[in-house]
C-alpha positions, 0 to 999 in steps of 0.5 A, a space after each residue: 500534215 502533222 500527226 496528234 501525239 499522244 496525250 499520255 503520261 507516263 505509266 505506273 510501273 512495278 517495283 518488281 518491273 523497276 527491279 527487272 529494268 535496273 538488275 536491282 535487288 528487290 526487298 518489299 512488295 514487287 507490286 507496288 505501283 510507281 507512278 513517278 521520282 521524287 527527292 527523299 524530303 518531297 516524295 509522297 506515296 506511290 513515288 520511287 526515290 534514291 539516295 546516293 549522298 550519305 547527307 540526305 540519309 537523315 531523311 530515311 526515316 521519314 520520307 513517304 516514298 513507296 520505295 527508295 533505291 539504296 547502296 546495300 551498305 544503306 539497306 538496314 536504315 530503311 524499313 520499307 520497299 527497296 531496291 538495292 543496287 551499286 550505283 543509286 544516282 546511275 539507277 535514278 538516271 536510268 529511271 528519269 527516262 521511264 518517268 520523263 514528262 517531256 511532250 511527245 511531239 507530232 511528226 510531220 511539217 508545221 504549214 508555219 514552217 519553211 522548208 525549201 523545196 530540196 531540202 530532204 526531211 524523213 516522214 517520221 521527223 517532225 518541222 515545228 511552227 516557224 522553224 526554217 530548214 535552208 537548201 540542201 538541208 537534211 532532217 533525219 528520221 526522228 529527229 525534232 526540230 523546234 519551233 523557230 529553229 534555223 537549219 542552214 544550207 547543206 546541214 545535217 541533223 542527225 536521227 532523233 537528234 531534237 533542237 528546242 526553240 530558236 536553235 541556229 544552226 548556221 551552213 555546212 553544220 553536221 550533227 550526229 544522232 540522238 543529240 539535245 540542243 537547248 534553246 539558243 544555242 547556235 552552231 556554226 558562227 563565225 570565229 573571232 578571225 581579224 587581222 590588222 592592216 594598220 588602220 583598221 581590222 580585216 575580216 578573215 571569213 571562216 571556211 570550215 565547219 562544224 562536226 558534232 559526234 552522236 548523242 552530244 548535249 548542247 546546253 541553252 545559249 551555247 555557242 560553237 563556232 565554225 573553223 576557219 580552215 578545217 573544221 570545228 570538232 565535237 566528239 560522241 557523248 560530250 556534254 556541254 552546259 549553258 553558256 559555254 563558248 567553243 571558238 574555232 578549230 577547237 577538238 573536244 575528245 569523245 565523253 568530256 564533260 564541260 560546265 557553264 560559262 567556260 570558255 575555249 579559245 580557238 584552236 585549242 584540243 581537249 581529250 577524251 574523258 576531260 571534265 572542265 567545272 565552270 567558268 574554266 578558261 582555255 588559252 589557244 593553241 594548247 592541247 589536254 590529254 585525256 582523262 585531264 579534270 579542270 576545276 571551277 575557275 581555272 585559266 589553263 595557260 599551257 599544254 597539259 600532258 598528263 592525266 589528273 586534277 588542276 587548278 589555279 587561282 585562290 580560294 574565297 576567303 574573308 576580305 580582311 585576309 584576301 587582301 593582305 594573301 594578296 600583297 604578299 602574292 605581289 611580293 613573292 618575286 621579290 621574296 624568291 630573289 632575296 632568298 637566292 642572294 642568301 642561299 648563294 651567302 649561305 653556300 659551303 666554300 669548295 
């Protein structure tokens, strides 16, 4: 049966306690009550707020937070209480765990939800309403998985990883702990795999899997497939944003970062520490090395083998003068042979 998860909200903690938590330098009252985090522009008293972009350092002056957390290099625009530290937005970040309003969830096996008989789920996880655990599965201890979630046979889900509602998780699926997959998202589909005989096109069924790393986040509507031999690969500590797509037999490197909408095709290697803004596109086949930072709407056509920033494509400009950039970019070939002829001309005799 499940067990009733406490109603509580978040308690009121002290700066002094805050400045413990974060190693921060305190300057004020350290028994001033924080009850919650707000933007500079909305915080009301009794919140902590942050400022880590000098453009919003205008509403220093006027915010009615009980505390900001600042740069020292920041301390004198602020009268009040604060908290001094290197990095405001790491601080912030660590804060949004203390203050967290998410619900806690009861552990325990909803009687809506369909768990086969050997399957293996701990005491302390916790089965929603409607979810389905399939045969062979295993739920570790802590994990959550939400209301109409999908385990396939023989996958694993690791300890305190949560799935929010209506997450799949297709068969021979293996998750790593602490993850966060947002609603929609599935793992282990199939790869785009066909092969013409001619007339039509042949199905190539996938048989490998998926292997996801430890504290990995999937974001909503997500998809990763499974590999068609071996298996598709995701490393620790990667984060993924809405609606990417992962096709099969891709390798993402421990701690890369991936924005919406991009796409990687099948095959394809990213290494560690990448970061890849929105709707990149990555052809198959290729690999980026580590430390490789792709900005938004970039098509990588070929290996990367060293470290850095890249980009492709043209930026937003006024209609009028897009248009004529873009005859002359059709026209740069011609350009490029006109200008050997005239180089060749122009060569000194020997």
């Amino acid at each position: 049966m499940l067990k009733s998860p406490s109603s509580e909200t978040p308690a009121p903690q002290t700066l002094g306690e805050l400045a413990n938590l974060l190693q921060a330098e305190l300057v004020g009252d350290a028994e001033c009550q924080i009850s919650g985090l707000a933007t500079l522009s909305d915080a009301r008293p009794g919140q902590l707020s942050f400022l880590s972009n000098k453009h919003y350092r205008k509403y220093l002056v006027s915010t009615q937070a009980s505390g900001v957390i600042l740069h020292p290099d920041f301390a004198d625009d602020y009268t009040g209480n604060k908290l001094l530290v290197a990095n405001p937005y790491l601080a912030y970040a660590k804060l949004s765990a203390v203050f967290s309003l998410a619900p806690r969830v009861a552990s325990g096996i909803h009687p809506d939800a369909s768990v086969a008989d050997n399957a293996r789920v701990h005491p302390s996880a916790s089965i929603a309403a409607n979810a389905v655990i399939d045969s062979g599965a295993e739920i570790a201890a802590g994990a959550q998985i939400g209301a109409g979630c999908f385990v396939g046979q023989n996958s694993i889900v690791g300890a305190d990883t949560v799935l929010h509602a209506n997450v799949s998780l297709y068969h021979g699926v293996v998750v790593g702990r602490a993850c966060l997959f947002h609603s929609q998202v599935v793992v282990g589909s199939d790869g785009f795999g066909f092969a013409p005989d001619g007339k039509k096109w042949l199905k190539i069924h996938q048989l490998g899997g998926v292997v996801i790393g430890d504290h990995v986040e999937l974001g909503a509507c997500t998809t990763v497939d499974r590999g068609a031999l071996a298996d598709t690969q995701i490393g620790d500590g990667v984060i993924i944003d809405n609606q990417v797509q992962i096709a099969h037999n891709v390798q993402i490197g421990a701690n890369t970062a991936i924005a919406a909408g991009t796409c990687i095709a099948g095959s394809a290697r990213i290494g560690k520490n990448c970061t890849l803004s929105g709707m990149v596109g990555v052809v198959g086949h290729i690999s980026l090395v580590d430390n490789v930072h792709v900005t938004a709407l970039s098509l990588v056509t070929k290996s990367i083998t060293r470290p850095g920033s890249y980009s492709s494509g043209t930026p937003i400009d006024e209609t009028a003068l897009w248009r004529k950039n873009a005859v002359r970019y059709g026209q740069l070939n011609s350009l490029a042979q006109r200008l050997k002829v005239l180089e060749k001309l122009q060569a000194p005799s020997e």
